[in-house]
Structure formats: structure tokens, C-alpha cells
MARRO-848358 format. One record per residue: residue in one letter; y, x, z of N, C-alpha, C in turn. Coordinates in pm, whole numbers, plus 50000, padded with zeros to 5 digits. Atoms other than C-alpha are relative to their C-alpha. Layout:
# MARRO-848358
AYXZYXZYXZ...
# end
This chain:
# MARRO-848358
X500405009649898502815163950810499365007350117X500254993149936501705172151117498394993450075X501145001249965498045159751104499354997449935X501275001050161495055157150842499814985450073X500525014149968493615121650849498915002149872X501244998750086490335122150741499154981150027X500195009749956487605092950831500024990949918X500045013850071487605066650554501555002149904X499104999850034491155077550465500045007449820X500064988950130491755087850050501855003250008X498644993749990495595090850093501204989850096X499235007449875498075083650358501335005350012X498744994850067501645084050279501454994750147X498635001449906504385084950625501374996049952X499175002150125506935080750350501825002850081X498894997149930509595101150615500465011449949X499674986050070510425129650341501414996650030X498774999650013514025138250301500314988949814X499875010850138515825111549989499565014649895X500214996050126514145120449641499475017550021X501094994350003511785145349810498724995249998X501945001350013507775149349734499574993850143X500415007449910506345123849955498255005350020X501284988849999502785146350056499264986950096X501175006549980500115126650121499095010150176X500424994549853498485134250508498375004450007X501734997949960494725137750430500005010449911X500494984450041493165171950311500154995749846X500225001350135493115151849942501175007349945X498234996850067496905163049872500274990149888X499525009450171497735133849600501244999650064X498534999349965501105142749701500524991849860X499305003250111503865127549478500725014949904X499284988950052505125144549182501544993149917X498725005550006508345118949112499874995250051X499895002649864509745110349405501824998149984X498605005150031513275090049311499764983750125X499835008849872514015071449659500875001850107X499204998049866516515070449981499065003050130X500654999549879515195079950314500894992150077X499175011649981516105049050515499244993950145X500575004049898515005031450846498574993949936X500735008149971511545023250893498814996650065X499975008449864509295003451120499505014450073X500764987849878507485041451261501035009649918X499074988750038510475063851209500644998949841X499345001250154511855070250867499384993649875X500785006350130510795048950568500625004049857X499564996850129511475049950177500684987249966X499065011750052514335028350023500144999549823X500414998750123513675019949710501154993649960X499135010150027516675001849484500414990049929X499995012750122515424979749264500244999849823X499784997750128516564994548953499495015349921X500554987050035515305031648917498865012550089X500394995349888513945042249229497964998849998X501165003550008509835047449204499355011450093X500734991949983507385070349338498635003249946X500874999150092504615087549105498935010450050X500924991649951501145100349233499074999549879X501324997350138498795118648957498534991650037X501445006850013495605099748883498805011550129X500964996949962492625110449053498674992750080X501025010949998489345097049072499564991650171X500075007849831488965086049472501224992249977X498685012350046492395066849371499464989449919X500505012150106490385045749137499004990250090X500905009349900489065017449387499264991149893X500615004850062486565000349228499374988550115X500695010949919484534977749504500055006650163X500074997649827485044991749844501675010050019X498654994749972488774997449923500724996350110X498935006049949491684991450155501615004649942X498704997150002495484992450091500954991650142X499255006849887497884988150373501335007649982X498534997050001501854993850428500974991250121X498565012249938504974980050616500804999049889X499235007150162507164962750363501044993550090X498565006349948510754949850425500725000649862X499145000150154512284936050121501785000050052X498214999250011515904940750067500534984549987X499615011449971516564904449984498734990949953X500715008650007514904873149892500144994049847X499085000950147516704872049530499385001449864X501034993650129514474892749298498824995349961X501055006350014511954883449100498895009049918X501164992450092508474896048903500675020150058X500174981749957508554932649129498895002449978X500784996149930506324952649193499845012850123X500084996649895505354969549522499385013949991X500764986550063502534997549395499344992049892X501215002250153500334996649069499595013949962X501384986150064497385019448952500294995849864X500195000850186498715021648611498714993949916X499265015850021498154996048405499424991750043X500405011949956497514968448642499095001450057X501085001049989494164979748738499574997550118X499755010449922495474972349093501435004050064X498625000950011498734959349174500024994850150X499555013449915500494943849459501414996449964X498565009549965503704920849392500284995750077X498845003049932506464909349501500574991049932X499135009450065508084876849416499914992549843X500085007050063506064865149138499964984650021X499895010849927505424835849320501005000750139X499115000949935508604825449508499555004750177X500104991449833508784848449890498635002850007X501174995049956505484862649832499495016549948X500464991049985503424891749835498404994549918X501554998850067499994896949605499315005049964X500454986550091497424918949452500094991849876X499825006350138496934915649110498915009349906X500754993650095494724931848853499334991649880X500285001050195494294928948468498745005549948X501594995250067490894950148449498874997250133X501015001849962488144937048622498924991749973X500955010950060484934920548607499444989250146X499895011049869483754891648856500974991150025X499175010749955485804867049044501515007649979X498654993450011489794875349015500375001050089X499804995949825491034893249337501234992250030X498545003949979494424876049302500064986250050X500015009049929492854843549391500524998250114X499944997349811493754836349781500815009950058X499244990449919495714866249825501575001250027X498715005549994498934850949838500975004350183X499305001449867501164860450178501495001849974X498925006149976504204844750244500695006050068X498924996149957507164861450322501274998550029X498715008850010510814839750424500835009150034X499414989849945512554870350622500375016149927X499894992350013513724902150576499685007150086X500784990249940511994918750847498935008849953X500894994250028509674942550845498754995750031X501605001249919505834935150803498715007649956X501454994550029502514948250774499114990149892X501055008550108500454938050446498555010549982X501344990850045496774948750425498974992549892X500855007850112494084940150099498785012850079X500854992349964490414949350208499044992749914X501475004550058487274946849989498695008750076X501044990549925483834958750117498764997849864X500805008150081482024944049792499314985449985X500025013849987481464915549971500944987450049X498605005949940484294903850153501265002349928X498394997850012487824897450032500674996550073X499335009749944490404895750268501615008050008X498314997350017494134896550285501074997450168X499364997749847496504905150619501164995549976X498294999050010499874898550685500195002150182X500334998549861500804910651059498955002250082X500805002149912497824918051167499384990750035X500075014250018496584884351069499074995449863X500775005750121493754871050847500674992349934X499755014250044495024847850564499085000549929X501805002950030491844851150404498995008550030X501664991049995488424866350403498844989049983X500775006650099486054852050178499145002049924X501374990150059482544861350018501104999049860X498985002450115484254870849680499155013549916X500554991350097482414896149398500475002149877X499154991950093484494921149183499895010750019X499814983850007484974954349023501205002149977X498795000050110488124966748925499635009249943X500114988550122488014992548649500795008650022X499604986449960488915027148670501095004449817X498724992950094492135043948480500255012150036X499864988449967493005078448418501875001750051X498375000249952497135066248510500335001050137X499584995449894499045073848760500094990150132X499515008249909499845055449075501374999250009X498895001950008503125043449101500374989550132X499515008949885504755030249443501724998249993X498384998849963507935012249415500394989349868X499725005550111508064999249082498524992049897X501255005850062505174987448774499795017049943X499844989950093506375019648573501585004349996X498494996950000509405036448507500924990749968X498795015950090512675010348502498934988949936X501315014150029509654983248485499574995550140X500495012649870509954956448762500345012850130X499714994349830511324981449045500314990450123X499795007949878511514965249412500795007950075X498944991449889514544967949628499594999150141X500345002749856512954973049954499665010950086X499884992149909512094992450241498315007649985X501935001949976508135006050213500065016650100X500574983649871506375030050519498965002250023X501795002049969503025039750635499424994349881X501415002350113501115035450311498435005750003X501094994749974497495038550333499034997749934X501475004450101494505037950063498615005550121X500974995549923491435041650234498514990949955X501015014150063487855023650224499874989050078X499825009649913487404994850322499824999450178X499685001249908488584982750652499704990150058X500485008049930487344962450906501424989750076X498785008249976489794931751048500335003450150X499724999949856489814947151405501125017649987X498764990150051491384978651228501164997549939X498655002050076493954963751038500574997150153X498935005549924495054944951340500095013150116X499914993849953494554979051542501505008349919X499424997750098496844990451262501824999850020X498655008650003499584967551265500445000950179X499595000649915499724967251664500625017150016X499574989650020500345002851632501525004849960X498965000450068502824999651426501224988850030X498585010149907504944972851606500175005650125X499794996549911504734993651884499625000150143X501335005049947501614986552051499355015250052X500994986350046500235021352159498464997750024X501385005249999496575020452065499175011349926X500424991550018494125048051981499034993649840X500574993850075492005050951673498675000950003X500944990649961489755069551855499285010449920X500844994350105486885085551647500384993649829X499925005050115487825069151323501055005749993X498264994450092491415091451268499595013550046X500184986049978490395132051298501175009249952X498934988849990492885155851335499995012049997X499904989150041493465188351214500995012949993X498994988149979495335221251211501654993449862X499115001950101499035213451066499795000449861X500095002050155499125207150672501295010949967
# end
């Protein structure tokens, strides 16, 4: 890559490798991938990952800043392949501990998690998807806030109090697990980080539709990787 991303960032994935190369992670952490079964394929900031629904995953080793517990963000562009499939999944922190789907509930998008304590994050976080375009999905906790994006777009944010629980498994983008619930779709710009404020996501997403918009002090840059 051709810039560290530091700043709040734990791993930040361009996802413009060559097909069924190591997808390297952009911040000094390196949680690069170490299976990396995918197409290189249009997407929305240059080249994205094409996943195909039936074998296609991407597998990042555990490590403990990967284990969000109460102060996180996840963000991506997402472009499903069709509208057809059902019970995907999008990424999962081995097993379940946090997920986002695809199409459990008919044209949508969700987190999901099986180990936590407190309120259930999966409440409210429902976003609706009818198209096959490409869009921007972001999940942000701060410990106190839950809220869920679509475009650059609140659909919630809500006092809400949860942990999720920490696993020594892998991350997995693309599928649940190997040949378990793969998604045929387009995914780009992946980003774990800590939590995120709603003037960054939508700084985010305008970015990424083609908006040019700085950062500023919050994205630090570094000598080539």
C-alpha cells in the first residue's frame, strides 16, 4: 500500500490485491490476510474483491486489537451480486462474536453477535438494501452509543450498553467460515477502527462516492509499507 493509516485505525483493508492474492492490511498492525480465495473485480475506489458465493473467503489471524469489545467501528462498500441469496455472511470474528449479514432478513444488511453481555447489538441495526449498487455500511459503538450507517446516513444511534466477548478465531471476510454461508458480492475499503464519530462516517462515505474531502489530522501518513 502506499500509506500507513494510523489514528484510531486497527486494520484497513483497500481490497485492490491481484485475484487470490494476500490482501495486506494498510496500518503499521500488518493483520494482513493469510487465505485470500477471491477475484479482483470493480470497485467503488478502484479495484474491489469479488467474492462468489460458494468458496471464495478471506482469512485474517486473530489478534487481540481485532477483538472489539465496547468501543469499535466497522465500515466497507458492499455491492451484492444479486438479491437471491439467503442467510450470508459479509465478515465474522469467528464464532459470531461479531458478524455482519446479509439477507437474513429479506434485502438487508446486519450485525449480529452470539457472545455478549448487555443489550443485543443486532437490535435496530437492520439496513435495507433493494439494488445492486454499491453502498457504504458503517456499525459504530463508543460504549454508549449504538449506531448504524447506510450511505453516509444515520438509521440509528441510540444509548445502547454491551460487550462483545473476545475470541482467539480468526476473522473471516466474505463468508461465516470455510464453504459456510459465503456472499456473492462485491466488498472494498474495509475498515476496523475505534469508534467513529457520525461526521466521519459521512466524511467517509462522501469520499468514497467521489466527494474529495480531507481527513485532515485524523489519517497520518507514512513512508511506503
Amino acid at each position: 500500500e502506499a500509506a500507513v493509516f494510523s489514528n484510531g485505525f486497527v486494520a484497513r483493508y483497500a481490497m485492490s490485491e491481484a485475484t487470490d492474492a494476500a490482501v495486506f492490511d494498510s496500518t503499521s498492525n500488518n493483520h494482513d490476510s493469510t487465505v485470500h480465495l477471491s477475484d479482483t473485480g470493480t470497485g467503488q475506489i478502484g479495484p474491489g474483491r469479488v467474492f462468489n458465493g460458494s468458496s471464495d473467503l478471506l482469512s485474517i489471524p486473530d489478534a487481540n486489537d481485532l477483538d472489539f469489545t465496547t468501543n469499535f467501528a466497522v465500515s466497507m462498500w458492499f455491492k451484492p451480486t444479486n438479491l437471491t441469496q439467503t442467510n450470508r455472511y459479509i465478515l465474522n470474528k469467528q464464532a459470531n462474536r461479531y458478524a455482519i449479514l446479509w439477507e437474513y432478513v429479506n434485502n438487508t444488511v446486519e450485525f449480529y453477535s452470539s457472545a455478549f453481555s448487555g443489550t443485543d447489538p443486532r437490535t435496530g441495526s437492520q439496513l435495507v438494501i433493494i439494488d445492486l449498487n454499491q453502498h457504504h455500511i458503517a456499525y459504530c459503538y463508543d460504549g454508549a452509543t449504538w449506531a448504524a450507517y447506510l450511505d453516509g446516513e444515520p438509521v440509528l444511534s441510540t444509548a445502547r450498553t454491551f460487550a462483545l466477548l473476545t475470541t482467539a478465531n480468526p476473522l473471516i471476510v466474505g463468508a461465516a467460515s470455510a464453504s459456510v454461508a459465503n456472499i456473492a458480492a462485491t466488498i472494498d475499503e474495509v475498515h476496523l477502527a475505534a469508534s467513529r464519530s457520525a461526521s466521519w462516517i459521512k466524511a467517509e462515505y462522501l469520499s468514497g462516492a467521489g466527494t474529495l474531502f480531507s481527513f485532515a489530522a485524523q489519517e497520518a501518513f507514512a513512508a511506503p509499507k
